[in-house]
KOLMI-67472 format. One line per field, with one value per residue (C-alpha): residue in three letters; y, z, x. Coordinates in steps of 0.02 Angstrom, whole numbers. Layout:
# KOLMI-67472
type c(ALA;...) $
py c(Y;...) $
pz c(Z;...) $
px c(X;...) $
END
This chain:
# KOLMI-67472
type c(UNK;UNK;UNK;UNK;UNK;UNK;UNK;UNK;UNK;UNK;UNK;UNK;UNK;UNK;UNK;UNK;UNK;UNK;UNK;UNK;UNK;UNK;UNK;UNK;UNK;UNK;UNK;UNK;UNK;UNK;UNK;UNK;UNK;UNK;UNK;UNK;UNK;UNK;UNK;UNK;UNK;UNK;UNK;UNK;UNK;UNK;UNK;UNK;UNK;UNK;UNK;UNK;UNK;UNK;UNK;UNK;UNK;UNK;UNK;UNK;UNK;UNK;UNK;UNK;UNK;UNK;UNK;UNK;UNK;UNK;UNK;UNK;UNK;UNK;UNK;UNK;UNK;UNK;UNK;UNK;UNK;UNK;UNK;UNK;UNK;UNK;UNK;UNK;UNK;UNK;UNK;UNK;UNK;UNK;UNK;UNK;UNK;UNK;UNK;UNK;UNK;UNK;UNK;UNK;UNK;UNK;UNK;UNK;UNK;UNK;UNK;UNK;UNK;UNK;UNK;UNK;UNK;UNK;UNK;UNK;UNK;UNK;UNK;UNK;UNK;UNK;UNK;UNK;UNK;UNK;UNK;UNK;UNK;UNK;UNK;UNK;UNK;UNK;UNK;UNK;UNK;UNK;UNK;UNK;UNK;UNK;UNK;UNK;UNK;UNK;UNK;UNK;UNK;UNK;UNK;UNK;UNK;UNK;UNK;UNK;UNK;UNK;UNK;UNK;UNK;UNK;UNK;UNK;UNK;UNK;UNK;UNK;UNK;UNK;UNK;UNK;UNK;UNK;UNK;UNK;UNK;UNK;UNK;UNK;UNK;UNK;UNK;UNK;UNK;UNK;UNK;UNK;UNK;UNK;UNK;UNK;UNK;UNK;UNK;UNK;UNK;UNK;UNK;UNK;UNK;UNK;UNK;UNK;UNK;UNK;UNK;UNK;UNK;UNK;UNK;UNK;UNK;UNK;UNK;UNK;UNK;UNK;UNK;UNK;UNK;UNK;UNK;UNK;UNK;UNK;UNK;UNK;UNK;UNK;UNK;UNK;UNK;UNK;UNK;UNK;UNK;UNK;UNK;UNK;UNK;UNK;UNK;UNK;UNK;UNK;UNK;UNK;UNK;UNK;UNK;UNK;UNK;UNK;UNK;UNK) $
py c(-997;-1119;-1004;-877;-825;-809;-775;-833;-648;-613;-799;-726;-549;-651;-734;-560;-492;-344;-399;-271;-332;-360;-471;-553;-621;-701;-781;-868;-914;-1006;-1065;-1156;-1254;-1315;-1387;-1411;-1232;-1180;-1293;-1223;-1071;-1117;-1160;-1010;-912;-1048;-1026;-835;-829;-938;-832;-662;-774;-819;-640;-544;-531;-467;-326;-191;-260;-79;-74;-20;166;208;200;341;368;409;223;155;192;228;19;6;150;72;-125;-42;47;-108;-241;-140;-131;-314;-390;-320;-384;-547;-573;-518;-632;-773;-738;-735;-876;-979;-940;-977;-1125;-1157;-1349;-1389;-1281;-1384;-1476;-1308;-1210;-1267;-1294;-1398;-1287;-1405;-1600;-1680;-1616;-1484;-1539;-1621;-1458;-1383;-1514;-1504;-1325;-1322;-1456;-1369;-1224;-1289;-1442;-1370;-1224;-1266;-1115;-1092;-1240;-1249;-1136;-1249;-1380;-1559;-1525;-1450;-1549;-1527;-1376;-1394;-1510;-1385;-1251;-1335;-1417;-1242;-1172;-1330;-1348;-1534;-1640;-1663;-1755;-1756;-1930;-2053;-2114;-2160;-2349;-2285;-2215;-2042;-1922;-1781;-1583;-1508;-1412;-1245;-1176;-1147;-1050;-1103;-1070;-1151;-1094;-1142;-1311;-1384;-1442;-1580;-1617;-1779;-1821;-1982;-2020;-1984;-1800;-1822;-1755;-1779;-1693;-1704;-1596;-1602;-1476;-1487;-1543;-1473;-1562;-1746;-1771;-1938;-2002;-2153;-2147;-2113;-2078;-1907;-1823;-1629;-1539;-1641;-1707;-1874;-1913;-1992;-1903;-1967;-1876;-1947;-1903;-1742;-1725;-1731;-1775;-1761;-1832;-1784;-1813;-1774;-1901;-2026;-2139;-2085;-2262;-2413;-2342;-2163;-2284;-2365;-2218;-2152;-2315;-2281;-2102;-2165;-2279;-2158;-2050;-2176;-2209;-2046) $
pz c(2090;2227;2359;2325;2501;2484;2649;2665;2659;2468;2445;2476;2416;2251;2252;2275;2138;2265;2235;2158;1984;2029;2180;2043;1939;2114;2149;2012;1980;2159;2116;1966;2056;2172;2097;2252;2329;2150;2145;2348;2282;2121;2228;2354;2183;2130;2313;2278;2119;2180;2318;2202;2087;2209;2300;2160;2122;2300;2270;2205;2343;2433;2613;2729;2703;2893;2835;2792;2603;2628;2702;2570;2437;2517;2513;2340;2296;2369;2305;2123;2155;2217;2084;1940;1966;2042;1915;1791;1919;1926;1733;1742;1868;1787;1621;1753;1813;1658;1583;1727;1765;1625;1603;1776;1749;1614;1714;1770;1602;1559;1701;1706;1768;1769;1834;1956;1854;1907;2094;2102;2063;2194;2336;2307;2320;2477;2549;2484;2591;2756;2781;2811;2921;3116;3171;3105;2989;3023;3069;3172;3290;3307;3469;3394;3262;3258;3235;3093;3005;3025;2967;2822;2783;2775;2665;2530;2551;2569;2731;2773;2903;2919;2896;3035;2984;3158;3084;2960;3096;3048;3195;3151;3170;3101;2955;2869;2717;2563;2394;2232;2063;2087;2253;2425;2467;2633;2681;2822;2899;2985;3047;3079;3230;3177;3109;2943;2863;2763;2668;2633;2504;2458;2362;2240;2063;1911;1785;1810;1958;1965;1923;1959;2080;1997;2054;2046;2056;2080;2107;2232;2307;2254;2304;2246;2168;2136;2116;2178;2163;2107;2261;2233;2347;2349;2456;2460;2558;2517;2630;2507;2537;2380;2337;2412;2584;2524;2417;2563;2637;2495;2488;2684;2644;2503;2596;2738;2624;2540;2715;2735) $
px c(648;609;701;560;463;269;165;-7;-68;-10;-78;-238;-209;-179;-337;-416;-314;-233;-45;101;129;309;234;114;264;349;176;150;309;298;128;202;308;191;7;-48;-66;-117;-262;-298;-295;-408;-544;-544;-558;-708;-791;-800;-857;-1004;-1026;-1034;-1179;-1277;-1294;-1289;-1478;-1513;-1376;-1503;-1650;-1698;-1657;-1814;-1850;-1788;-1588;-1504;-1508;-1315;-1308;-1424;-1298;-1121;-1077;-1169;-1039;-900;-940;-934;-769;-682;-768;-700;-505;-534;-590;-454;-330;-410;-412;-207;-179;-263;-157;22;-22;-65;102;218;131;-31;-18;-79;-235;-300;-423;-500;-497;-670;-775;-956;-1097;-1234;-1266;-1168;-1008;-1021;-1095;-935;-823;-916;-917;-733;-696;-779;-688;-534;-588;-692;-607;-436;-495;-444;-539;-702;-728;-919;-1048;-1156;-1074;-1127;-1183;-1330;-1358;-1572;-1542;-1422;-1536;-1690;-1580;-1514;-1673;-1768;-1629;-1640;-1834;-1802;-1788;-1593;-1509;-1325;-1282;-1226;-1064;-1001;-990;-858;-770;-808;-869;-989;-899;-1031;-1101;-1137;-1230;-1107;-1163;-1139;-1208;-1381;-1426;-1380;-1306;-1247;-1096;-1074;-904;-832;-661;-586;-494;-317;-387;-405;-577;-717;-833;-1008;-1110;-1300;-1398;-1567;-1530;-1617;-1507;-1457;-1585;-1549;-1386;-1244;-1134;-951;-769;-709;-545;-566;-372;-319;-436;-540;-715;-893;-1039;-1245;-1406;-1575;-1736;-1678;-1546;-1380;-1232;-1032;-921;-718;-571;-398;-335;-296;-452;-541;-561;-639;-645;-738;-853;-903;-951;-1034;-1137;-1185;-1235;-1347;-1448;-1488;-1539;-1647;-1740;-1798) $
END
């Protein structure tokens, strides 16, 4: 079924669980024969999900009194209509999927939620997602990069610079705020010269707050995970230097970070 056409749109209408059924079975199908736009996909699904944890306690927060009571509740009305038949699509998707193509979701069937596991899940997905966007992959440019470190810094109640990695070759783009499970995190990223990127992902620990600095292979993308002094930080590429080259980087990172 390699002749099968998928856009980009049911790509993401998949990940949002809004495809036909008979559009469902061509999906995965395709998916199946290609692990690498199933594990893209795996991690916009993982970038959501984070995103739904984090906001959902601030879902029932009253707005101030002077809204219209038909405002107040209209997008509470509609969020509930929409979760519902999204979520059973989601769970039917997920089941589509794992049969056409199931034995290159094993690495994902049981995720890590705590310690720099599960840091390095995270730092991954949002490489996955940031580091391949050409439009919009940060939300604060290098140019202002004091006020990316305030902001960021405010956010993780801890004093963050993005790290100078300009010795590694790697120029500064930018940086954003991410969610995940445990709260925001921010995400810094670099490019090298010939394009290729890198990212960089610190948030608070509350389990392994100080930890070795290890290897990690996350879909398809490698990278290096630590924790100190109840920090922790991920850094992933997908452009093959997940190695010595991405340790040494890693290293560089570490060491700034001890300074401060």
């Amino acid at each position: 079924m390699s002749d099968i056409s998928v856009t980009e749109a049911e790509l993401q209408a998949h990940v949002d669980g809004r495809l036909a059924p008979d559009r469902e079975v061509a999906v995965a199908a395709w998916l199946a024969a290609r692990p690498e736009e199933a594990a893209r996909l795996l991690a916009y699904r993982s970038q959501r999900d984070a995103l739904r944890r984090a906001l959902d306690p601030i879902v029932d927060e009253p707005l101030p009194p002077a809204l219209d009571l038909r405002l107040r509740e209209a997008p509470r009305a509609r969020w509930f209509a929409r979760a519902r038949p999204a979520f059973a699509a989601n769970v039917a998707a997920l089941l589509l999927l794992g049969g056409a193509g199931g034995w290159m979701l094993r690495g994902w069937s049981a995720p890590p939620t705590v310690g720099t596991a599960a840091l390095a899940r995270e730092a991954a997905a949002s490489y996955s997602v940031y580091a391949s966007d050409t439009l919009h992959p940060v939300e604060i440019a290098a140019s202002q990069r004091g006020a990316l470190d305030g902001w960021i810094s405010a956010r993780l109640s801890r004093p963050i610079k993005a790290p100078d990695l300009r010795g590694a070759g790697l120029e500064l783009i930018g940086g954003r705020l991410v969610a995940s499970e445990h709260g925001p995190a921010g995400l810094y990223l670099y490019r090298y010269a010939d394009g290729g990127r890198v990212a960089v992902y610190v948030r608070p620990m509350q389990v392994d707050r100080t930890d070795k600095m290890v290897p990690r292979k996350e879909g398809g993308v490698r990278g290096w995970t630590w924790a100190d002094n109840g920090m922790g930080f991920g850094i992933f590429s997908g452009n093959g230097d997940g190695g010595d080259t991405l340790h040494n980087v890693a290293d560089m990172i570490r060491t700034q970070f001890e300074r401060t």
